[in-house]
C-alpha positions, 0 to 999 in steps of 0.5 A, a space after each residue: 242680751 243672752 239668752 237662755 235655751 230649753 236645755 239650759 245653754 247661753 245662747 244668743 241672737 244672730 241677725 244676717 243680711 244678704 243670707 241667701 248668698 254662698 259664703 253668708 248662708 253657710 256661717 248662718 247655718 253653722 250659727 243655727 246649729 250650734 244653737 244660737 236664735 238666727 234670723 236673716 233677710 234676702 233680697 230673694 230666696 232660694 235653696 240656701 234660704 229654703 235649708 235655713 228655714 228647714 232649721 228654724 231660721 226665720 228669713 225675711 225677703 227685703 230688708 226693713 230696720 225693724 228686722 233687726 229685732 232685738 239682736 245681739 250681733 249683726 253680720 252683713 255680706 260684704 256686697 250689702 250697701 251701707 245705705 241698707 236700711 237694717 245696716 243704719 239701724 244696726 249702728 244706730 242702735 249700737 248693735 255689733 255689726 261685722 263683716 262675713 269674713 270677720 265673723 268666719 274669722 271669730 269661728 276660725 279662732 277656736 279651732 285648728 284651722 285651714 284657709 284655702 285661697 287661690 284665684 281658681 280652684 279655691 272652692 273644689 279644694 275646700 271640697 276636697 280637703 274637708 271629705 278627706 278629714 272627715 272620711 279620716 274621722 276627724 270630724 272638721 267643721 267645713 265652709 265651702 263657697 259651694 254646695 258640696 254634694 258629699 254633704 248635700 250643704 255648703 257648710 258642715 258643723 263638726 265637733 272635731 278640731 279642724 275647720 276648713 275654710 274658703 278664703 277669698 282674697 276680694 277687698 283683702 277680706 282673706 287677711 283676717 283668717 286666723 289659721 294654723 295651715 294654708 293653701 294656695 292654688 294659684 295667683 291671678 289678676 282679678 278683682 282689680 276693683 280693689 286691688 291696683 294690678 297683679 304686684 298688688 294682688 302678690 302682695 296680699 297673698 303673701 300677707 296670707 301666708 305670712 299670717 299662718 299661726 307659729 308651726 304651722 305650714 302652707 301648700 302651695 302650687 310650686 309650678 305657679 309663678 307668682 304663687 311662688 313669689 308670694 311665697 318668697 316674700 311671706 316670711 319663714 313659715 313652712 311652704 310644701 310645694 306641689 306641681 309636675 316640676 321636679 323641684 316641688 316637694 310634692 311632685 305630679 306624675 303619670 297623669 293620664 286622662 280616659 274619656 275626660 276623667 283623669 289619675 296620676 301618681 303624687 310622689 313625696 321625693 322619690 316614694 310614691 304618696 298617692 295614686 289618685 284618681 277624680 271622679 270628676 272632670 276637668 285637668 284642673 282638678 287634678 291641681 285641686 286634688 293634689 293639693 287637698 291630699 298634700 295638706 292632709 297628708 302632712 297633717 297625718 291623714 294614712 295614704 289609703 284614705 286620702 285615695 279613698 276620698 279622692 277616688 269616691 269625692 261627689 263634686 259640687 253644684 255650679 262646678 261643672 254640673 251635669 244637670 241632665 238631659 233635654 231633647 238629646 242634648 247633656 246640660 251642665 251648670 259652672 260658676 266660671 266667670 274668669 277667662 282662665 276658669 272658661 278655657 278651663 272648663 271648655 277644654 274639659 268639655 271638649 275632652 268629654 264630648 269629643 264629637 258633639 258641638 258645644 253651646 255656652 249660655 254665658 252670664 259676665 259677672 260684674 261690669 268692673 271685672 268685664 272690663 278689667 279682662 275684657 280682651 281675656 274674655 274675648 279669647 275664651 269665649 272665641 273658642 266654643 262653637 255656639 255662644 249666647 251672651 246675656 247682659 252682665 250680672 251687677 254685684 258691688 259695681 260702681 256707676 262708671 263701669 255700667 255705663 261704659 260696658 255691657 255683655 253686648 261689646 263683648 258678643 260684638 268683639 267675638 263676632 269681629 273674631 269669626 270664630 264662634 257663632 255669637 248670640 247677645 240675648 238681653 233678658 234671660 227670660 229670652 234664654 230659653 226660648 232661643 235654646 229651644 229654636 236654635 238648639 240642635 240634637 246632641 249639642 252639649 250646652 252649659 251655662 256659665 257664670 257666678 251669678 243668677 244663670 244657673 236658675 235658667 238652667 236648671 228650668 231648661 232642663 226641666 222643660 223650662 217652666 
């Protein structure tokens, strides 16, 4: 049923479960703010719910079908059950019920719009790409897995004609983007819950980039391997490579790094592009950098403000985030939860902290995933000096993987590898407490992984209350 504003607009009446995750908080936020009557239902609430309430969302904690109201569509997360007692009201009641990816995709559709995907880095080039189009005037519509610090939101609703958006390739939900640009980061085994292997994986990136509406391009990784195959296999849609080898249309030079923060030249051919230089950490970011100013560069964004963003680009929460300090030692918070992001990130503390010793508060996340990456995660983890392992975080896992790993085999592995000093903390309630007692003055200590850790950090640094 429409219905109709004070100001006279058709608006309608969007119910969301699971509103406090990442990806569903942001499209709720965008529906409220283009006017339509938005409700939501958690299983808990946080500052992304908190944000909502602050624009009139009415957010429910717990889910019951009566919460569904009298709504004219219902857009769930893809880690609600089936079995959700609002998701069978819904479709008993004939209500439409779609999938967060394909609601991202309805918005999508009326706009020029940009898919960022990749195995890491997706969230910081979103970041990236979306400040520089705005810093530009372009005033583009943003939809980012992270809460991006230059707009204090993980989404931003803008009247221009571009939208960015985070495109995740779990369950091959990234399929169903319409887009006229692409990027691609890179290309690595993971969420093998729902693909077959890595040949698997290739084969839907390459469907991603074969996707990309008539005249438009995609910018890719040209140092990647398999992003380079996908790319091969995608059809005959403009592919603008980047990386440090001479064959990418976008080359990386002069990278230079002082005290963990890094610049470097991006050259197109033989004319200098850009000079770029991160305020924020970590050699990755660099990749991440490049491939947000070659997008807008080809868009047609002026080479001075792409450096400009660039150089003044505020970060995200949960990317290594420096949360602040307590009895002498730097706290930060990441949303590592890949081998390849744990090396990444360690090697980017390390570069930051040259003398201090490192404590990692790691949190798996998922049972599959573990065991999938298992061996990779034994490697990563080796290379800190202090390691706490708490028990992994479930999201979408069936029974047959809880019951055949816990966060203990892994803390058991990397003690048989006597190379960090490795603790198994079951309850997270117990985090604090060893920190407290084990924790030396001067430890640079960060807590890792995508699911609900970073709320114990954010307590420890604060006294831990």
């Amino acid at each position: 049923m429409k219905r109709i504003s004070n100001d006279g607009f058709i608006m309608s009446k969007i119910h969301f479960i699971g509103v406090s995750g990442i990806g569903v908080s942001a499209v709720a936020r965008l529906a409220a703010l283009s006017g339509e009557a938005v409700t939501g239902s958690a299983d808990e609430k946080n500052e992304l719910t908190e944000e909502l309430a602050k624009l009139g969302v009415t957010v429910f904690l717990g889910h019951k079908g009566s919460q569904v109201g009298d709504a004219d569509l219902v857009v769930r997360s893809a880690a609600v059950r089936d079995d959700n007692a609002e998701v069978v009201a819904t479709r008993r009641r004939g209500i439409p019920l779609l999938y967060y990816a394909d609601y991202l995709a309805t918005l999508m559709a009326r706009k020029k719009s940009v898919a960022i995907a990749g195995t890491h880095g997706k969230t910081t080039t979103t970041a990236m790409a979306g400040t520089v189009l705005n810093r530009a005037g372009l005033r583009p519509t943003i939809v980012c897995g992270g809460v991006m610090r230059d707009f204090g939101s993980n989404a931003v609703s803008g009247d221009g004609d571009y939208l960015v958006a985070e495109a995740c390739e779990y369950n091959r939900s990234f399929l169903s983007f319409p887009k006229r640009y692409a990027v691609v980061g890179n290309i690595e085994a993971d969420h093998l819950d729902t693909y077959a292997d890595i040949d698997d994986i290739k084969g839907a990136f390459a469907q991603f980039l074969r996707r990309i509406e008539g005249g438009g391009f995609a910018v890719v990784n040209g140092d990647d391997e398999n992003v380079i195959d996908a790319a091969a296999k995608s059809g005959t849609c403009r592919t603008v490579t980047v990386g440090k080898a001479l064959h990418n249309s976008y080359r990386l030079a002069g990278i230079r790094e002082k005290e963990g923060l890094y610049e470097c030249v991006l050259f197109h051919g033989r004319s200098e592009a850009a000079h770029l230089t991160l305020p924020v950490p970590g050699e990755y970011n660099v990749r991440n950098a490049a491939l947000a100013a070659t997008l807008c560069l080809e868009i047609g964004v002026d080479r001075k403000t792409v450096e400009d963003a660039i150089a003044e680009f505020k970060g995200l929460e949960r990317r290594l985030e420096t949360l602040g300090m307590r009895r002498g030692n730097v706290i930060y918070s990441d949303y590592a939860h890949h081998p390849t992001e744990i090396r990444s990130v360690v090697d980017a503390l390390r570069r930051l902290h040259p003398k201090r010793r490192l404590m990692v508060v790691f949190q798996p996340h998922q049972y599959s995933r573990t065991a999938y990456l298992f061996d990779g995660f034994v490697e990563a983890l080796s290379a800190v000096d202090v390691l706490v392992i708490t028990e992994v975080y479930r999201q979408r896992d069936p029974e047959r993987f809880v019951r055949s790993i816990s966060g203990k085999d892994l803390h058991e592995a990397i003690v048989k590898k006597k190379t960090a000093e490795s603790h198994f903390i079951d309850r997270k309630e117990e985090v604090i407490p060893f920190l407290e007692e084990h924790g030396r003055e001067g430890d640079v200590v960060v807590f890792m992984g995508a699911g609900d850790i970073d709320a114990v950090a954010r307590r420890y640094v604060k006294g831990g209350d």
